[in-house]
mmCIF file as gemmi writes it, N, C-alpha and C atoms, coordinates in Angstrom:
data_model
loop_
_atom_site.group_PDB
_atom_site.id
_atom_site.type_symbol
_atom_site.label_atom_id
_atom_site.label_alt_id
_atom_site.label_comp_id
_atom_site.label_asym_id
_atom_site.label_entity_id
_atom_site.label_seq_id
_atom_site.pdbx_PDB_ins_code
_atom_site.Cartn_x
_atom_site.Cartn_y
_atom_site.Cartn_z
_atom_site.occupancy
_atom_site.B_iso_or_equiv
_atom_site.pdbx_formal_charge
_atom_site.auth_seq_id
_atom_site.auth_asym_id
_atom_site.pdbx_PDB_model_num
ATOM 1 N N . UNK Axp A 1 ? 0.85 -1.168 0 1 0 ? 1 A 1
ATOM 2 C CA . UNK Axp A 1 ? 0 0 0 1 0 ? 1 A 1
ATOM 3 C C . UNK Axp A 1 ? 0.901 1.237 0 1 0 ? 1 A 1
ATOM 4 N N . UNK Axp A 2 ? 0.755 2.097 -0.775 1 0 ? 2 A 1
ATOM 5 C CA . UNK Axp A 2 ? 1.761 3.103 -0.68 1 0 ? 2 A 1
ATOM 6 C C . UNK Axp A 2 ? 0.857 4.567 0.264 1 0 ? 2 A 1
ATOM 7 N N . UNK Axp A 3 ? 1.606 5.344 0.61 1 0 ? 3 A 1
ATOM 8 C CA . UNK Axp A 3 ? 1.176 6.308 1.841 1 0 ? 3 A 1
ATOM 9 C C . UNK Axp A 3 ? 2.362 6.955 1.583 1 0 ? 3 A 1
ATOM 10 N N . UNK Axp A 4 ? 1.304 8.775 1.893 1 0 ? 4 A 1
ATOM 11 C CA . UNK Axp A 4 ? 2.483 9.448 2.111 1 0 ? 4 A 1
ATOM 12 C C . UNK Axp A 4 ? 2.508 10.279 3.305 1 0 ? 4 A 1
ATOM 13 N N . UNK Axp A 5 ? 3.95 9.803 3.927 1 0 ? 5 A 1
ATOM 14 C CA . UNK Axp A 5 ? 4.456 10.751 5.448 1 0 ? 5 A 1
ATOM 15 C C . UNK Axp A 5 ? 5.452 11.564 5.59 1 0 ? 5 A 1
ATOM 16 N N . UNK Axp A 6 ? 4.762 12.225 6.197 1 0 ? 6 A 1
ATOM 17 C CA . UNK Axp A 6 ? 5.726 13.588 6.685 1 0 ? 6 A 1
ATOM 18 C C . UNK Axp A 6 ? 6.317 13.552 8.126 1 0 ? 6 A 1
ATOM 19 N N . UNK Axp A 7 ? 7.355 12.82 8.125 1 0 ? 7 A 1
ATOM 20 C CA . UNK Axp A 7 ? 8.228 12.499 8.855 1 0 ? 7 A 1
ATOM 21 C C . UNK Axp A 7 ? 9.422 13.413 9.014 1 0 ? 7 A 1
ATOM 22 N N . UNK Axp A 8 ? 9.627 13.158 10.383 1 0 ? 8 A 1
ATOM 23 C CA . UNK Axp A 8 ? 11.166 14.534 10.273 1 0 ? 8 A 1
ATOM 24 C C . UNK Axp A 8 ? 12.389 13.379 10.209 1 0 ? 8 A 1
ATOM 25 N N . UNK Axp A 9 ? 12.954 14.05 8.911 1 0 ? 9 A 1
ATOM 26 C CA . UNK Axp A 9 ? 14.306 13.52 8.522 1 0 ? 9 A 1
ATOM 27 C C . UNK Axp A 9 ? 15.452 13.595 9.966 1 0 ? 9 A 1
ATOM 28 N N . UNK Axp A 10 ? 15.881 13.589 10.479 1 0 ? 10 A 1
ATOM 29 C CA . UNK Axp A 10 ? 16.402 13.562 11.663 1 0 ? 10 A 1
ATOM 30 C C . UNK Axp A 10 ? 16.533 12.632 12.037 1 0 ? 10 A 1
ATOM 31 N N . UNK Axp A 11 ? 14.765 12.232 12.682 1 0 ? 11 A 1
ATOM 32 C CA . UNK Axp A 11 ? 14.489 11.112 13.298 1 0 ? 11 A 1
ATOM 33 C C . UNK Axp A 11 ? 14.844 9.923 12.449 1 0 ? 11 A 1
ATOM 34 N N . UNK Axp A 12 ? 14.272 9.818 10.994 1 0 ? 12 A 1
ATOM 35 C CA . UNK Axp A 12 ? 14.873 9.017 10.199 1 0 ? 12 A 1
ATOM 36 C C . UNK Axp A 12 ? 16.135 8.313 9.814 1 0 ? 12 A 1
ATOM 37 N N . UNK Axp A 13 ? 16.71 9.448 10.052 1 0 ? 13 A 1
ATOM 38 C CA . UNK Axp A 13 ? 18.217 9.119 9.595 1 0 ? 13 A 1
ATOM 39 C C . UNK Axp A 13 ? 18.767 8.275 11.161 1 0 ? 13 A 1
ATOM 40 N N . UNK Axp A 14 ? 18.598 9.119 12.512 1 0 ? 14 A 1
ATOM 41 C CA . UNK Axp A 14 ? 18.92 8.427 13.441 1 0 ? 14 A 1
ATOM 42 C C . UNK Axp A 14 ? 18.472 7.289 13.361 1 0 ? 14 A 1
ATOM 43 N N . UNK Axp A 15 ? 17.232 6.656 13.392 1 0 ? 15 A 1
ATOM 44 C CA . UNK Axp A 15 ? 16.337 5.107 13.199 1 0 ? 15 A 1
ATOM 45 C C . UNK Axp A 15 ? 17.411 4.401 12.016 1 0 ? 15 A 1
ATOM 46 N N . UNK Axp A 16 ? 17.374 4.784 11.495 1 0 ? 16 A 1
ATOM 47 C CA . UNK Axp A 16 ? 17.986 4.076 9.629 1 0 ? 16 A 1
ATOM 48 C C . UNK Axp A 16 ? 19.31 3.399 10.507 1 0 ? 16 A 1
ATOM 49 N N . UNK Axp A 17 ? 20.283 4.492 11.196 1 0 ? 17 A 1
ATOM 50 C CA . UNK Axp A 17 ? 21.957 4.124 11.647 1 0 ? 17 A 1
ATOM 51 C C . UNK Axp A 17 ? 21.592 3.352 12.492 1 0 ? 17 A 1
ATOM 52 N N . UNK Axp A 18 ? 20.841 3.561 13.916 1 0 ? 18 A 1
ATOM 53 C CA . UNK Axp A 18 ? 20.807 2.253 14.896 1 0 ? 18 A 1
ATOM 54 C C . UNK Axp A 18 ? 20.153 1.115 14.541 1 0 ? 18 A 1
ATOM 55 N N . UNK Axp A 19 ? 19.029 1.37 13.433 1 0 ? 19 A 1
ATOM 56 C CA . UNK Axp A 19 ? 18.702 -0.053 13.322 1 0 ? 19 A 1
ATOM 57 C C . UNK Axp A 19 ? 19.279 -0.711 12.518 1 0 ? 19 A 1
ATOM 58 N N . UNK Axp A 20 ? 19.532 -0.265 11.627 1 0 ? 20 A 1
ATOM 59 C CA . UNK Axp A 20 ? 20.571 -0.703 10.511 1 0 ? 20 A 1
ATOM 60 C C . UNK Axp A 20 ? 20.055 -1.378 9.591 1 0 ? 20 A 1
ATOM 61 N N . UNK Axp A 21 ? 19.187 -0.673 9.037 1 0 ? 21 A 1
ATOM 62 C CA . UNK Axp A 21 ? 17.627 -1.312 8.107 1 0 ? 21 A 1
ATOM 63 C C . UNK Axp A 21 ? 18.662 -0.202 7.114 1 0 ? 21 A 1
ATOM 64 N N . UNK Axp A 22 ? 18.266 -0.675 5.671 1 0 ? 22 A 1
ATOM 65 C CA . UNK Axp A 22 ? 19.215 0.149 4.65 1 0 ? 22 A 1
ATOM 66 C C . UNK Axp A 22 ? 17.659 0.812 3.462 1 0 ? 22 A 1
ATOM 67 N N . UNK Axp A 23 ? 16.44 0.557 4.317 1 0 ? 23 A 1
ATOM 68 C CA . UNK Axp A 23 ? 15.886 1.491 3.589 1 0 ? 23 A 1
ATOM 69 C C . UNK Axp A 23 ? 14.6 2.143 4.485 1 0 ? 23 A 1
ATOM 70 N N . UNK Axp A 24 ? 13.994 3.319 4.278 1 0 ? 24 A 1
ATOM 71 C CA . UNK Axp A 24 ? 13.596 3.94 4.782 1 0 ? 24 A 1
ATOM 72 C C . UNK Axp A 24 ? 11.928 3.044 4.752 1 0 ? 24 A 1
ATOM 73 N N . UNK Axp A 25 ? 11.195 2.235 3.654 1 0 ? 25 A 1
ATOM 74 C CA . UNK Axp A 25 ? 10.279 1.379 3.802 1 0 ? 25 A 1
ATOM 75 C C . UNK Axp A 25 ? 10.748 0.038 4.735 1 0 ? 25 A 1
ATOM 76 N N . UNK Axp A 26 ? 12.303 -0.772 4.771 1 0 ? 26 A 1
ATOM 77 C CA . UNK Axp A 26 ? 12.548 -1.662 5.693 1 0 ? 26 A 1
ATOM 78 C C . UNK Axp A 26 ? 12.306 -0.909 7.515 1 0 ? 26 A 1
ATOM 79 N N . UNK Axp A 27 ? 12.716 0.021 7.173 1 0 ? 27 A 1
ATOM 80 C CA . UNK Axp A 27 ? 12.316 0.746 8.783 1 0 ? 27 A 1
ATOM 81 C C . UNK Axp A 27 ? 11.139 1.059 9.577 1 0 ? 27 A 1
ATOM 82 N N . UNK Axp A 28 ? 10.495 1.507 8.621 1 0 ? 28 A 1
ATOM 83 C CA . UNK Axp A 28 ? 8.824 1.784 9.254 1 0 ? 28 A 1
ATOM 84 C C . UNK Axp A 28 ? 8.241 0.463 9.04 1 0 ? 28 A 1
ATOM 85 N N . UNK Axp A 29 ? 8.125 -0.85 8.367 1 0 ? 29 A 1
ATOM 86 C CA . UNK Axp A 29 ? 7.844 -1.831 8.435 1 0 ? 29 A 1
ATOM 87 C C . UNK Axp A 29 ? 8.236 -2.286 9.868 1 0 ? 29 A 1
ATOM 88 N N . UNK Axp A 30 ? 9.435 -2.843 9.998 1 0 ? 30 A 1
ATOM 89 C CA . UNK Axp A 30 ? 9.973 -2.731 11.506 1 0 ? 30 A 1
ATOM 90 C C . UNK Axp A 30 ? 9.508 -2.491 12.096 1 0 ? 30 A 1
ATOM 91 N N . UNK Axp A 31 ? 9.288 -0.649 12.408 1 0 ? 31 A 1
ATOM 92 C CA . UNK Axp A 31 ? 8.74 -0.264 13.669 1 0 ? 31 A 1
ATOM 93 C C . UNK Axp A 31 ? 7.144 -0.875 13.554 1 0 ? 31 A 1
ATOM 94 N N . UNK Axp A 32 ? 6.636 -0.975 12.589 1 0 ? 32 A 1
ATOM 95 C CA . UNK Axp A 32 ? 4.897 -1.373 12.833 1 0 ? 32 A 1
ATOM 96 C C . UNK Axp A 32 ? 5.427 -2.766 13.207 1 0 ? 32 A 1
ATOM 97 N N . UNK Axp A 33 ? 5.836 -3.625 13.142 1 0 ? 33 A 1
ATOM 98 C CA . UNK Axp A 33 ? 5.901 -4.086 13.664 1 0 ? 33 A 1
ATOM 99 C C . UNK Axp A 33 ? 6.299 -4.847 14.984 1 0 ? 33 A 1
ATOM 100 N N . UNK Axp A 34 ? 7.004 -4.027 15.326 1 0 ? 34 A 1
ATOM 101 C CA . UNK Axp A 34 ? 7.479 -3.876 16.797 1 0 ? 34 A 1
ATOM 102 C C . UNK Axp A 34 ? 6.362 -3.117 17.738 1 0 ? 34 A 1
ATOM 103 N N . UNK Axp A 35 ? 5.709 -2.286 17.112 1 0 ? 35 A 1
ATOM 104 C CA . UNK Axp A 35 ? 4.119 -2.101 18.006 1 0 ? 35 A 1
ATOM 105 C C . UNK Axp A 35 ? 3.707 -2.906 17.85 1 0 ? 35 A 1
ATOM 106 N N . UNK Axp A 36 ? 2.907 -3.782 16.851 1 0 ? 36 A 1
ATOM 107 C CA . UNK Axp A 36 ? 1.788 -5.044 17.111 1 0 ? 36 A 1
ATOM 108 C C . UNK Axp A 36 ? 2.595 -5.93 18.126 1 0 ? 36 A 1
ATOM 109 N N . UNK Axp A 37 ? 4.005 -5.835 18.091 1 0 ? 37 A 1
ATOM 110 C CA . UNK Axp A 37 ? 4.376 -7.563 18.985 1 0 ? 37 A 1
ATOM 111 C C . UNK Axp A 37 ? 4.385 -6.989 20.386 1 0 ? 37 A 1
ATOM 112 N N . UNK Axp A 38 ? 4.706 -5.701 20.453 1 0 ? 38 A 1
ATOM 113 C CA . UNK Axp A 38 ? 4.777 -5.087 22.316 1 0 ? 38 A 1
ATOM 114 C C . UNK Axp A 38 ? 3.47 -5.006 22.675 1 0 ? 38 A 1
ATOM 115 N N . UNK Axp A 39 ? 2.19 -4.448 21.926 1 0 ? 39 A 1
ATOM 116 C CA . UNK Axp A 39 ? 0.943 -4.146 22.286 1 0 ? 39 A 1
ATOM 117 C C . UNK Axp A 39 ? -0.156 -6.187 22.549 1 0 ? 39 A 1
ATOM 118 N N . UNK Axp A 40 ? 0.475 -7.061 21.778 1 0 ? 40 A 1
ATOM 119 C CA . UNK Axp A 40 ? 0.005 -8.663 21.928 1 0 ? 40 A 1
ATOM 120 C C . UNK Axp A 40 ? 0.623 -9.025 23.179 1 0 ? 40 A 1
ATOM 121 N N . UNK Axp A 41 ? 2.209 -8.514 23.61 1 0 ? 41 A 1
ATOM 122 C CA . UNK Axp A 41 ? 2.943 -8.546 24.788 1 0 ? 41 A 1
ATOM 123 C C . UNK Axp A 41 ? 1.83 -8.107 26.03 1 0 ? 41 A 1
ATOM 124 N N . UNK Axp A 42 ? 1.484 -6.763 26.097 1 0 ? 42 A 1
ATOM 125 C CA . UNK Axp A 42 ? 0.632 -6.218 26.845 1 0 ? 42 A 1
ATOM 126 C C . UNK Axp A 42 ? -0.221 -6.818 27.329 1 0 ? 42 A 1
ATOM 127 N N . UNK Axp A 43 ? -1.144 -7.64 26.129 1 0 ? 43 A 1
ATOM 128 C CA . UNK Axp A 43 ? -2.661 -8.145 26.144 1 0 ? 43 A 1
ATOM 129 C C . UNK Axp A 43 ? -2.199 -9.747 27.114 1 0 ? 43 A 1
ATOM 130 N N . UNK Axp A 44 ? -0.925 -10.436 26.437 1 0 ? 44 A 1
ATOM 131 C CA . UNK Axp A 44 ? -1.054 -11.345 27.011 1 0 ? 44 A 1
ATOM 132 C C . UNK Axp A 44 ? -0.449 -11.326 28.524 1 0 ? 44 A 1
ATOM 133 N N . UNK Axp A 45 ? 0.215 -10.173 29.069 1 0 ? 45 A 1
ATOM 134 C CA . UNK Axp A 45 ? 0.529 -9.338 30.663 1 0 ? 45 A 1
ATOM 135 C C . UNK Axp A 45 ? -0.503 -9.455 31.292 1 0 ? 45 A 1
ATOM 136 N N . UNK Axp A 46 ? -1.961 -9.486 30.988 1 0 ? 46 A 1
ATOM 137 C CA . UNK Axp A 46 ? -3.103 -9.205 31.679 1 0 ? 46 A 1
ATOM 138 C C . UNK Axp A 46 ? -3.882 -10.713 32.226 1 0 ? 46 A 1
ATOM 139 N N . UNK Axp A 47 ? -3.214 -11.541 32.167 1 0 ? 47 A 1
ATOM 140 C CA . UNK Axp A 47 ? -3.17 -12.922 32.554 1 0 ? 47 A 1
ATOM 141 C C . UNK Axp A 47 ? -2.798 -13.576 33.144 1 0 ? 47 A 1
ATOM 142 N N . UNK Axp A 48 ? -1.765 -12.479 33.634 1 0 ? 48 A 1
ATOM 143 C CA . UNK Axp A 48 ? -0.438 -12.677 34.496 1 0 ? 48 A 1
ATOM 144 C C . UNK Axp A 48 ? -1.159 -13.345 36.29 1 0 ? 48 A 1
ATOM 145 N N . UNK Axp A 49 ? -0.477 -14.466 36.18 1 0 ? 49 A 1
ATOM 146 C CA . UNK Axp A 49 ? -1.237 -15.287 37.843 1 0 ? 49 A 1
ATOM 147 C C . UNK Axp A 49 ? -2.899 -15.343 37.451 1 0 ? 49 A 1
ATOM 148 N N . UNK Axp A 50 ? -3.707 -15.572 36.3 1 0 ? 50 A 1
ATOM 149 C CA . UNK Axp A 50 ? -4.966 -16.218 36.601 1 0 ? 50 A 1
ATOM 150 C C . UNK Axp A 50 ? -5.097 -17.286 35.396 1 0 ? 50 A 1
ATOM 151 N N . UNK Axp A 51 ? -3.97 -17.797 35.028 1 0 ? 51 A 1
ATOM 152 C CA . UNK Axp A 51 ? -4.159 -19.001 34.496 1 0 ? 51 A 1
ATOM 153 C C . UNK Axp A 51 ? -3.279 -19.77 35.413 1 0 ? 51 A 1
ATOM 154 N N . UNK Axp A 52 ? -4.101 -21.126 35.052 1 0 ? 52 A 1
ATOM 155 C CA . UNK Axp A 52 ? -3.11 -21.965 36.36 1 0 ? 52 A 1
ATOM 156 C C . UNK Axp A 52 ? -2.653 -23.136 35.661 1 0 ? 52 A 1
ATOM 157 N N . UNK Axp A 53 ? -1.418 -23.448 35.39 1 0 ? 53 A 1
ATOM 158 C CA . UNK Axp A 53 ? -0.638 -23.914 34.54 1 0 ? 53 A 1
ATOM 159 C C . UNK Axp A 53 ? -0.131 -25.143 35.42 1 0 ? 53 A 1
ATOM 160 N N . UNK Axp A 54 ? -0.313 -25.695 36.491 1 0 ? 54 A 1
ATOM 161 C CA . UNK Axp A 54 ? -0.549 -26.859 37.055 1 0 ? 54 A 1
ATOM 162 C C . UNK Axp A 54 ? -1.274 -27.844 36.379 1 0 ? 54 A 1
ATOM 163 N N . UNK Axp A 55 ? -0.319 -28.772 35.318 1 0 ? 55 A 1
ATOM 164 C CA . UNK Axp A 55 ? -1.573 -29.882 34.932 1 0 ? 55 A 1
ATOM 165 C C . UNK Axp A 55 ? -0.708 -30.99 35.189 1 0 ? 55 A 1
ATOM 166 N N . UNK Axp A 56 ? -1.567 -32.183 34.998 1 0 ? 56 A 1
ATOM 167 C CA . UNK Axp A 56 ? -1.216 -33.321 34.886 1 0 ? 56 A 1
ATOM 168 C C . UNK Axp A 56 ? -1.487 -33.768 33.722 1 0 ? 56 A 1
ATOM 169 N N . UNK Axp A 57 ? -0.311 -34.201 33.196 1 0 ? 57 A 1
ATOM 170 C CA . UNK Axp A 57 ? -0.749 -34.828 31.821 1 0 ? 57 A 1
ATOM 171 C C . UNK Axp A 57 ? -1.056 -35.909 31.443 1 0 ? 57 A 1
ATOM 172 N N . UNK Axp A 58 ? -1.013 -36.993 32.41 1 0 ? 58 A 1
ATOM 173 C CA . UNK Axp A 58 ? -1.417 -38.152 32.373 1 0 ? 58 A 1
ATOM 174 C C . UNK Axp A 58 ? -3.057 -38.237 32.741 1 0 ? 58 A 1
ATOM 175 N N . UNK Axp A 59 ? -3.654 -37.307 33.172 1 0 ? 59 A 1
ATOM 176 C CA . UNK Axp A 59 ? -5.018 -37.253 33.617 1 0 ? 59 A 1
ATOM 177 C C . UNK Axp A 59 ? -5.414 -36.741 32.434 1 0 ? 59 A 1
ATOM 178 N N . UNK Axp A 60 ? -5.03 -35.857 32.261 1 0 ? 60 A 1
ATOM 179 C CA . UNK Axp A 60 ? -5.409 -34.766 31.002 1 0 ? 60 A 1
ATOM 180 C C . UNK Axp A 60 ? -5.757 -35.966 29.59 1 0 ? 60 A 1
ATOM 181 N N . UNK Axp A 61 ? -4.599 -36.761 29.544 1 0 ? 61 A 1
ATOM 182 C CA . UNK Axp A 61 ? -4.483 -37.776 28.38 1 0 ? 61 A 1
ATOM 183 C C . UNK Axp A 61 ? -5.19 -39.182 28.822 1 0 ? 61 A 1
ATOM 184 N N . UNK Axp A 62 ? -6.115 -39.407 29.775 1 0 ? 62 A 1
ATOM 185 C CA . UNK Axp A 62 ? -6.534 -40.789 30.397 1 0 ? 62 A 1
ATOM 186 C C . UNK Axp A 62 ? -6.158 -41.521 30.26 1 0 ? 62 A 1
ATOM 187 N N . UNK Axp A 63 ? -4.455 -41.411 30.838 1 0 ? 63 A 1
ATOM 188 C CA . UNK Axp A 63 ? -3.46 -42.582 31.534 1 0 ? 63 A 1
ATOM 189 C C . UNK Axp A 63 ? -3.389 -42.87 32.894 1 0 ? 63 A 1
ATOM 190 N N . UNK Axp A 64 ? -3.372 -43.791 33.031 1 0 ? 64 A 1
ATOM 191 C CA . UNK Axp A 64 ? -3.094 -43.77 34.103 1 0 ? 64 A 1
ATOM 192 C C . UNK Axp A 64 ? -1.826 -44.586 35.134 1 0 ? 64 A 1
């Protein structure tokens, strides 16, 4: 999909050297994606101690 942004070159150029992505579409790809995986991070934080991960797997599988 092409889009056009008005981004400050600055910021760009700094992002481009530390990440070390060699194009300005490899970079903002990146960063979108580094929001969806921190914001799924978040969602699955909210679970934190109310699943209870105590199983037995031999019960679970009716062995006995």
């Amino acid at each position: 999909m092409r889009t056009t942004l008005d981004l400050p070159e600055n910021l760009i150029t700094e992002a481009l050297k530390v990440s070390r992505k060699k194009t300005k579409t490899a970079l903002i790809i990146s960063a979108l994606e580094d929001v969806v995986r921190k914001n799924r991070i978040q969602e699955i934080k909210r679970y934190k101690g109310k699943v209870d991960l105590e199983m037995d797997l031999d019960s679970l599988r009716d062995r006995k």
